[in-house]
Structure formats: structure tokens, C-alpha cells
C-alpha positions as CSV (number, residue, x, y, z in Angstrom):
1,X,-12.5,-144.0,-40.1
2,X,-15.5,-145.2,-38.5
3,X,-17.9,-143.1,-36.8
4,X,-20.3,-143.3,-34.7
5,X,-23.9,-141.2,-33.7
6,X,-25.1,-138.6,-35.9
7,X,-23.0,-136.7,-38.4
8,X,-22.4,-132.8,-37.6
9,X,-21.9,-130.2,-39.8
10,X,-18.2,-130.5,-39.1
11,X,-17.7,-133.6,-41.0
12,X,-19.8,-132.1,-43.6
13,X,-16.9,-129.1,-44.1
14,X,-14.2,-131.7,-43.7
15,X,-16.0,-134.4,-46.0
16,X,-16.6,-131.6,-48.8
17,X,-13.2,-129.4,-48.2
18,X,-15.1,-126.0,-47.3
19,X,-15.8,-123.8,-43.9
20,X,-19.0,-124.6,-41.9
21,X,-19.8,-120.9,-42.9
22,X,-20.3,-122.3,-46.6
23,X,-22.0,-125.6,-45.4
24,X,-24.5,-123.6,-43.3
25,X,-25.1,-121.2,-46.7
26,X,-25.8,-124.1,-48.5
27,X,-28.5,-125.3,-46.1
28,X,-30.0,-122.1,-46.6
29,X,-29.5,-121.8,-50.0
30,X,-27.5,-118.7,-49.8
31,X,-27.0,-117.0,-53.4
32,X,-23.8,-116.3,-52.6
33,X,-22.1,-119.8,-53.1
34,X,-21.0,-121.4,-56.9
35,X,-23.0,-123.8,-58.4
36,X,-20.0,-126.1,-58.1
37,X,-19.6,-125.5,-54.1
38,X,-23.2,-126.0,-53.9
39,X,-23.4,-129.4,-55.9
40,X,-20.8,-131.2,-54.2
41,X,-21.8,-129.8,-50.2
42,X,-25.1,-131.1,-51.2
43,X,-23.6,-134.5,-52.1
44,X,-21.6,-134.7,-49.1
45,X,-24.6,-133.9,-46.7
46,X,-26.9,-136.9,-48.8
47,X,-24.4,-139.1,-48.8
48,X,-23.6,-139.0,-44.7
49,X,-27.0,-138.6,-44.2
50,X,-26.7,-134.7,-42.1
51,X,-29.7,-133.4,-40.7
52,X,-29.2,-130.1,-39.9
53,X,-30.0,-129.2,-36.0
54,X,-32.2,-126.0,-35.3
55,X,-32.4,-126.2,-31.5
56,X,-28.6,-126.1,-31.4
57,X,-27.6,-123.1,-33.9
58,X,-30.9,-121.5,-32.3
59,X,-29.2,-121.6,-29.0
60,X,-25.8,-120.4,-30.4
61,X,-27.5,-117.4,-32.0
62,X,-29.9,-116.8,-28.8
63,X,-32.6,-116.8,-31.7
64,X,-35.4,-119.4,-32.2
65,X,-35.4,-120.1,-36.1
66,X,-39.2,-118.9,-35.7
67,X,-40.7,-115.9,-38.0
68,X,-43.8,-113.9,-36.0
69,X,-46.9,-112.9,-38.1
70,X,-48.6,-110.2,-36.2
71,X,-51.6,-108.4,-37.1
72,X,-55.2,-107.0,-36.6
73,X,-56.8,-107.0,-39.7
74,X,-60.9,-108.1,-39.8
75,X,-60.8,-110.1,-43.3
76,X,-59.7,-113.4,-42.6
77,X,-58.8,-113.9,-46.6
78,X,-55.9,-111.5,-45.9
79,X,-54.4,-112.8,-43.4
80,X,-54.7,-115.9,-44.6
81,X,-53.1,-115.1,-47.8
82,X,-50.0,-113.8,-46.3
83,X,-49.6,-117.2,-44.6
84,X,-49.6,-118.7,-47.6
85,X,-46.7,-115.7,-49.0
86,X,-44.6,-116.2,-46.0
87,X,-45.1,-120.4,-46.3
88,X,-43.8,-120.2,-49.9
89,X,-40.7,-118.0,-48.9
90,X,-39.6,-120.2,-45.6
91,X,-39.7,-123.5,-47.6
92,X,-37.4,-125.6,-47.6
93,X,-35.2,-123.6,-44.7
94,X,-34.9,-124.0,-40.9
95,X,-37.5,-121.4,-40.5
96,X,-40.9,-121.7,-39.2
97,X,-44.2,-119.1,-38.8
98,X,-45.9,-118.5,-35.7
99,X,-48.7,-116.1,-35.9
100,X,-50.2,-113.5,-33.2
101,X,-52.7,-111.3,-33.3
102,X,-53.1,-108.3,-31.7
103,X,-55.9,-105.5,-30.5
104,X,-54.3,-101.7,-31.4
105,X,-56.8,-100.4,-29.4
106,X,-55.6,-101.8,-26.0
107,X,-54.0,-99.7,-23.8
108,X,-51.3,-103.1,-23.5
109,X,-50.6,-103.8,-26.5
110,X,-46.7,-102.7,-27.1
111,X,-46.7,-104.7,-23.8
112,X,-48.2,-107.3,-25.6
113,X,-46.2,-107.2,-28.7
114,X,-42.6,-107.0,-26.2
115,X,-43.8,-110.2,-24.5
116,X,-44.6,-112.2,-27.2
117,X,-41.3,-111.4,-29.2
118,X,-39.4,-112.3,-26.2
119,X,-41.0,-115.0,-25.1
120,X,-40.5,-116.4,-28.6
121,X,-36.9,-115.5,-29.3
122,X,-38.0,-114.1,-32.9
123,X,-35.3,-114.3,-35.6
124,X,-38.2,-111.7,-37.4
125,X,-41.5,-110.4,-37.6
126,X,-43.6,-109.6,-39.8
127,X,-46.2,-106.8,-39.1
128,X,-49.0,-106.6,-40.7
129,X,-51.7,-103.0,-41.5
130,X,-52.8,-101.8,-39.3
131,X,-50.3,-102.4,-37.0
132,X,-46.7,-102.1,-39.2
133,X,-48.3,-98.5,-39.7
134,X,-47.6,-97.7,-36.2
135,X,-44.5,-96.1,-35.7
136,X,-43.7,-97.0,-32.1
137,X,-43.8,-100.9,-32.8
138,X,-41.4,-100.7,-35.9
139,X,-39.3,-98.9,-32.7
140,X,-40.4,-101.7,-29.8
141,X,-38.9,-104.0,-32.3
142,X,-35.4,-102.2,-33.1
143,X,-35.0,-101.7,-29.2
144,X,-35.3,-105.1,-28.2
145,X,-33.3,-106.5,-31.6
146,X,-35.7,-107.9,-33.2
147,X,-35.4,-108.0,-37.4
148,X,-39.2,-107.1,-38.7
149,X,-40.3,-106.4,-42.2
150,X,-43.5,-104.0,-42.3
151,X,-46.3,-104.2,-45.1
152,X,-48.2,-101.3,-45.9
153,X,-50.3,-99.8,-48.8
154,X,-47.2,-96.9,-48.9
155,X,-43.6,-96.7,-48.3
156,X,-43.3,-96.3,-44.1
157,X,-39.7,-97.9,-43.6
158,X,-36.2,-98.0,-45.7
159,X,-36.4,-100.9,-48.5
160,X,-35.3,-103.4,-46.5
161,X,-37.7,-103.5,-43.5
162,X,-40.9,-102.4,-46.0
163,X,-42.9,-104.1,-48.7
164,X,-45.9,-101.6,-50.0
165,X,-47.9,-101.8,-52.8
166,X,-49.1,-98.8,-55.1
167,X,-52.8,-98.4,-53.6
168,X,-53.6,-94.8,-54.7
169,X,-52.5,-95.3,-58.5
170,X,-54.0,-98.5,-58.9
171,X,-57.7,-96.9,-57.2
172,X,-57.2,-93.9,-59.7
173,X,-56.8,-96.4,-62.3
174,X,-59.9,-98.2,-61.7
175,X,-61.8,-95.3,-61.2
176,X,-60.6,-93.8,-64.5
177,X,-61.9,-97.0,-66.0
178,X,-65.6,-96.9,-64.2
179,X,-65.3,-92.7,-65.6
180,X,-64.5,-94.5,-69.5
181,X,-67.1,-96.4,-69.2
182,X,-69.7,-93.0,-68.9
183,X,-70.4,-93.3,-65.3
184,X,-70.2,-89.9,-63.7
185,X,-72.5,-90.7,-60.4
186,X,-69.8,-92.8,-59.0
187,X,-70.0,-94.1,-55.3
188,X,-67.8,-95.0,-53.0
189,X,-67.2,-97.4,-49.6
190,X,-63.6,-96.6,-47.6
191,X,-62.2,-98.8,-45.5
192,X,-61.8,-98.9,-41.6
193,X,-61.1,-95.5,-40.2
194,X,-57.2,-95.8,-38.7
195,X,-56.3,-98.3,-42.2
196,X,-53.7,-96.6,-44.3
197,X,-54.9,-98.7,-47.1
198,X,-58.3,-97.0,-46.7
199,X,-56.7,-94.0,-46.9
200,X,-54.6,-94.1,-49.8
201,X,-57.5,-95.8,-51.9
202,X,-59.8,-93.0,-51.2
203,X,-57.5,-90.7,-52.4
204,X,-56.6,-92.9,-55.7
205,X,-60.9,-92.3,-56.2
206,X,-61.1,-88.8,-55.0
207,X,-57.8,-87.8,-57.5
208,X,-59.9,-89.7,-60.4
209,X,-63.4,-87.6,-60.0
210,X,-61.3,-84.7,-59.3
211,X,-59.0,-84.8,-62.6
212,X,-62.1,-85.9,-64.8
213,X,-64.0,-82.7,-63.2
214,X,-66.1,-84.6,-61.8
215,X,-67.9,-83.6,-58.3
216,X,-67.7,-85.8,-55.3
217,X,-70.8,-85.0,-52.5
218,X,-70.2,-86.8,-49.2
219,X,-73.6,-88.2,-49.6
220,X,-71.6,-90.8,-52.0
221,X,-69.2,-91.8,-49.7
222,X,-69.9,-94.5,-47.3
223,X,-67.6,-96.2,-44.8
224,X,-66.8,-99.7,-44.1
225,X,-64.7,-102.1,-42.0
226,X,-63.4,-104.9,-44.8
227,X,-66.1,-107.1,-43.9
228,X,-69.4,-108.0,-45.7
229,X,-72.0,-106.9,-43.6
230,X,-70.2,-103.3,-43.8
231,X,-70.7,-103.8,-47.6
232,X,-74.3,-104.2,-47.3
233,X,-75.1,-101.7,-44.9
234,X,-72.7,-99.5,-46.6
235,X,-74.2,-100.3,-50.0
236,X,-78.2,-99.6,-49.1
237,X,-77.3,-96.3,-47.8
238,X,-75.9,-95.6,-51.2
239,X,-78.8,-97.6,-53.1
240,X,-81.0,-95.1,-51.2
241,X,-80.1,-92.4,-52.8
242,X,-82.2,-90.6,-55.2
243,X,-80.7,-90.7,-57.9
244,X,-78.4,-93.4,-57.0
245,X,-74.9,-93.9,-57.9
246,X,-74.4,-96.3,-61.6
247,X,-71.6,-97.2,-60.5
248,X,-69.6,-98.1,-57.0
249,X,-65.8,-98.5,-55.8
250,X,-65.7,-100.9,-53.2
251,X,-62.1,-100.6,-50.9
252,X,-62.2,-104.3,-51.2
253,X,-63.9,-107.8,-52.6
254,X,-65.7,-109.1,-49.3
255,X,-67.9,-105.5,-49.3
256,X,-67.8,-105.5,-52.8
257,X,-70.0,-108.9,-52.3
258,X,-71.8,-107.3,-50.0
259,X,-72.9,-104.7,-52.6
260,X,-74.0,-107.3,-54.9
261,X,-75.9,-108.8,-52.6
262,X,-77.8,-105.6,-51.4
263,X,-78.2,-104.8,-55.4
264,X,-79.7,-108.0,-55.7
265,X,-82.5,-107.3,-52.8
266,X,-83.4,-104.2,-54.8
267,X,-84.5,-106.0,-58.2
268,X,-81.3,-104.1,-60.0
269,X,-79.4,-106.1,-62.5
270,X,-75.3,-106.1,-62.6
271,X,-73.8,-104.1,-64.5
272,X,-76.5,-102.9,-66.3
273,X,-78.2,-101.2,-63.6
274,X,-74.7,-100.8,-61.5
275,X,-71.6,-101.4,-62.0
276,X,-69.1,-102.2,-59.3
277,X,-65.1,-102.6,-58.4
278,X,-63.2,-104.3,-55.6
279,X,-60.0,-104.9,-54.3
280,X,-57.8,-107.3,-53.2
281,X,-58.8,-110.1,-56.4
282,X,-59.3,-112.5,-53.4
283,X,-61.2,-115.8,-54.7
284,X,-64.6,-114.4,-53.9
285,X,-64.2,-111.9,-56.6
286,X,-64.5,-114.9,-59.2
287,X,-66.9,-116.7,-57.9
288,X,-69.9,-114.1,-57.3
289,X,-71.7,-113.7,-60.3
290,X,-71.1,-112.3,-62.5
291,X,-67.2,-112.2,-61.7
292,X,-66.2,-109.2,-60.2
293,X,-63.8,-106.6,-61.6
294,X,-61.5,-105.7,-59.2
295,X,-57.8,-104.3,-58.4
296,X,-55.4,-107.8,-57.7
297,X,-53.4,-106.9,-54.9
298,X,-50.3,-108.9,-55.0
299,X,-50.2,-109.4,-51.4
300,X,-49.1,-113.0,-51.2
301,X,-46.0,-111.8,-53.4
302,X,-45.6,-109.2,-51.0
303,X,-45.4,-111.9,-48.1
304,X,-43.0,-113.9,-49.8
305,X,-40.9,-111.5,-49.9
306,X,-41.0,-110.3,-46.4
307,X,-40.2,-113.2,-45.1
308,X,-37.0,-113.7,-47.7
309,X,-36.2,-109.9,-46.2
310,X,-36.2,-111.8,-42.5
311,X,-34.1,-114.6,-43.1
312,X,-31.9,-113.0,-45.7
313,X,-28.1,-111.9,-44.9
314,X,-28.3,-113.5,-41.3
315,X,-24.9,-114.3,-41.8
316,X,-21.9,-112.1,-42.9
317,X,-24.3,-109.1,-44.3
318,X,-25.7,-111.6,-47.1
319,X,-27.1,-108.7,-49.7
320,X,-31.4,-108.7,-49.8
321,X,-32.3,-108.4,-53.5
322,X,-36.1,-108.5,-52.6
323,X,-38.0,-106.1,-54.1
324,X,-39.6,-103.4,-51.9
325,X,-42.4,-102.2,-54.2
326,X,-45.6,-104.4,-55.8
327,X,-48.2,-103.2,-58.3
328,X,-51.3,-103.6,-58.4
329,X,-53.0,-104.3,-61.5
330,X,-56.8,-103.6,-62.2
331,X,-58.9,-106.8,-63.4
332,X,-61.4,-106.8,-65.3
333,X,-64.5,-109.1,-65.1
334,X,-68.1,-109.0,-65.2
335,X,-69.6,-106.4,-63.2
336,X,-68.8,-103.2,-64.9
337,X,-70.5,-102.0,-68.1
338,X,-71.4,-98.7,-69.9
339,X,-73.4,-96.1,-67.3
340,X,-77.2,-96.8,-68.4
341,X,-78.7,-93.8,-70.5
């Protein structure tokens, strides 16, 4: 029979002998389908040339095909490293990534957040520390419908709305490595104040000193914000001290720079003068010289599998086999060595 305009995903399911339920998992390469069904839609839809439509399932489901990004984080790596997570897990489906930030501190911003997930007609969201750590936006977004995956440096939500790495362990592991390596005046530079992540990796360092017996005066702990110039500061307050620390955990690479840079200024030599640790293994760890050791965060992994969480089981209760949990493994570079005698 001769048709005419474009073909719809009706004459794919009559073309191929399956539902439009089973075309429309194929498209988005549900795993629920035999290799077999799968093949032979896929044939179908080449050879009549289908294009799926968006716009018109969007508007049957009231949902734009659309996944939110929101956050307020400082370090620009970060953020744009989950882009690059969620990009990996939305190719090659229907969905795209629209990113907002926020300010916690406003007085407006659940009004914020409520607007712009209307306005949008979000299928999901993903939130983003500090904000997923918030309570009453996980909330906002169950009360207006809205799916939402929350990342976090510890478990805040049930598996299938969380992906959190182990911070705390994989802090205690990399200060048990600086302790190995003879260092017993060991400082330290948190993260922002409100950050569960800065949280949960001072208490990886603090439970480290504190199984090795090993004393911990405030005068060693300095805080920072995630950005560089915090590093620095932070860092010549600790350089300052007399004597000063051999050795310094940084909450993550872009201070950690910082304190190489402030080192530097001071004549001292790394590591054999100090040694130092990051986090996050964001590219600046490997190009600073000498390469940094620091704790890889998986956090583009983490991303990835957020955004399979959102787009998973949208039809008929599809199971999410994402995992829910990512370790964090400790690096090892160029900028740690023995304490100095």
C-alpha cells in the first residue's frame, strides 16, 4: 500500500508484528526486550525511515523529554564533569540536559527551584551538593511529581533516587597513607562550611590521626571553599606555623594547587619538604608538578548513572539496575614522600 507523509510509530508495530509499547522500548533501548525483537524493530524503523517524535509523546505524557541539572557548587571542574556523566548516559535517547543553578542562601530559592521545574515540564532532575543535601527540595520535587536523583558524599535517599560515594573511608585511607609514610604533623583544609562532602572527609582525616594516636590541634585545621585562592590562603596560615605541618590533606585538587603554589613562594621543595593530597583526581591534579596524589572521585560515573536512574522504568515499572554506591580510590602520584628527619 502506498503511503504517504512521515511514517509513525504505528506502522512501525504493524511493519515488525509487535505493540508500540515494544517499539517505544526499543527506541529507548529498554533491557527488557530479546535480542531477536530488538534486531528486527530496528530493521523495520531503518528501513521506513521513522524518526521518532519527542514534542508529540512529550505532550501525551505532560512531560518535556528534558533532564534538569541543578546545583550550587563553586568549582567549575565539578559541575562540569557531571555534564559530561549525564551526556554519556542520555546518549542516544530522546532525552536532553538543561542545567540551572541555584543560590541556597536565598530566601527564594524552593520558589526558584518550583518555577523552574514547572516551567520546564521536567521528566527528572538531578540535584547536585549542596543542594540534593537539603531535605525539603528532595520533598518540593515529590510534591509537584517530579522524578530527581540526588548525589551526595553519603547515602540521603532510598537507592533509587541517591548516588553517593564513600568520602569518609577513602579520606581515612589517604590519611593512613600520609601516617605510613612517617608524617605525624599532618594538616588539614575542609571544605565549605554547609558541604556534606566537607564534612564526611574531615571525619575520614580526623578517624585516621585518631586511630594512629595521633593528636589533632585546631591550629592544623584550616577551612576552605573548593576554590584556589582558599587553597592559598588556607595553605600560608598552615605554612606559618612553627613547626609546620610535613604533610597536608587538601578536601580537594583546585586548593590542593593552591597549596603548591603557596609552598612554592616559601622556597620549600615537594614532597621533600611537604607532602600533599587532594581530591576529586580532576585533570589539574596531573598536570601540576609534580603530579599530585589524590583520592579519584568517580563522580562522572556517578552522573551517568543518575541520569540512567531518571529515564529508567518510565514505562511499565522498567527495573533500575544502577548502582547506588561508588568508591573512591586513593591515587598515587608525585607529591607525597617520606616525612623529612
Amino acid at each position: 500500500m502506498q503511503k504517504t507523509g512521515q511514517p509513525t510509530i504505528n506502522d512501525v508495530a504493524r511493519e515488525a508484528g509487535v505493540s508500540k509499547k515494544t517499539v517505544s522500548r526499543v527506541i529507548n533501548r529498554s533491557p527488557l526486550l530479546g535480542d531477536d525483537t530488538r534486531r528486527r524493530v530496528e530493521a523495520v524503523i531503518e528501513q521506513l525511515g521513522y524518526i521518532p517524535n519527542p514534542q508529540a509523546r512529550a505532550l501525551a505524557l505532560r512531560r518535556n523529554f528534558l533532564i534538569g541539572l541543578v546545583h550550587d557548587n563553586p568549582n567549575a571542574q565539578t559541575v562540569m564533569n557531571v555534564q559530561q556523566g549525564m551526556l554519556e548516559g542520555l546518549y542516544g535517547t530522546e532525552f536532553e540536559m538543561v542545567v540551572r543553578p541555584l543560590d541556597r542562601g536565598s530566601p527564594r530559592m524552593l520558589d526558584d527551584l518550583r518555577h523552574f521545574l514547572e516551567r520546564q515540564r521536567l521528566f527528572g532532575v538531578l540535584l547536585l551538593p549542596p543542594v540534593s543535601e537539603n531535605d525539603t527540595v528532595a520533598e518540593l520535587c515529590r510534591d509537584i511529581g517530579c522524578r530527581y536523583v540526588r548525589m551526595g558524599s553519603a547515602s540521603l535517599d532510598a537507592p533509587e533516587q541517591m548516588v553517593a560515594s564513600n568520602d569518609r573511608e577513602a579520606v581515612r585511607a589517604a590519611t593512613d597513607y600520609l601516617i605510613a609514610q612517617g608524617h605525624r604533623r599532618i594538616g588539614l583544609i575542609c571544605g565549605p562550611h554547609g558541604f556534606r562532602s566537607g564534612v564526611e572527609r574531615r571525619r575520614g582525616f580526623e578517624e585516621a590521626l585518631a586511630a594512629a594516636g595521633i593528636a589533632l590541634p585546631r591550629s592544623l585545621i584550616a577551612d576552605g571553599n573548593y576554590t584556589f585562592e582558599s587553597g592559598l590562603v588556607a595553605a600560608d596560615r598552615l605554612l606559618d606555623l612553627v613547626p609546620r605541618p610535613t604533610a597536608i590533606f587538601s578536601s580537594n585538587d583546585e586548593m590542593a594547587a593552591g597549596v603548591i603554589h603557596a609552598a612554592r613562594q616559601r622556597g620549600l621543595e615537594i614532597p621533600r619538604d611537604l607532602s600533599i593530597i587532594g581530591f576529586d583526581d580532576t585533570p589539574i591534579a596531573a598536570h601540576v608538578w609534580p603530579p599530585l596524589t589524590t583520592v579519584r572521585w568517580p563522580i562522572a560515573s556517578m552522573a551517568r548513572s543518575a541520569a540512567l536512574k531518571l529515564i529508567a522504568g518510565y514505562e511499565e515499572g522498567e527495573p533500575v539496575e544502577e548502582p547506588s554506591l561508588f568508591l573512591s580510590t586513593l591515587i598515587r602520584r608525585g607529591s607525597v614522600s617520606t616525612a623529612p628527619a
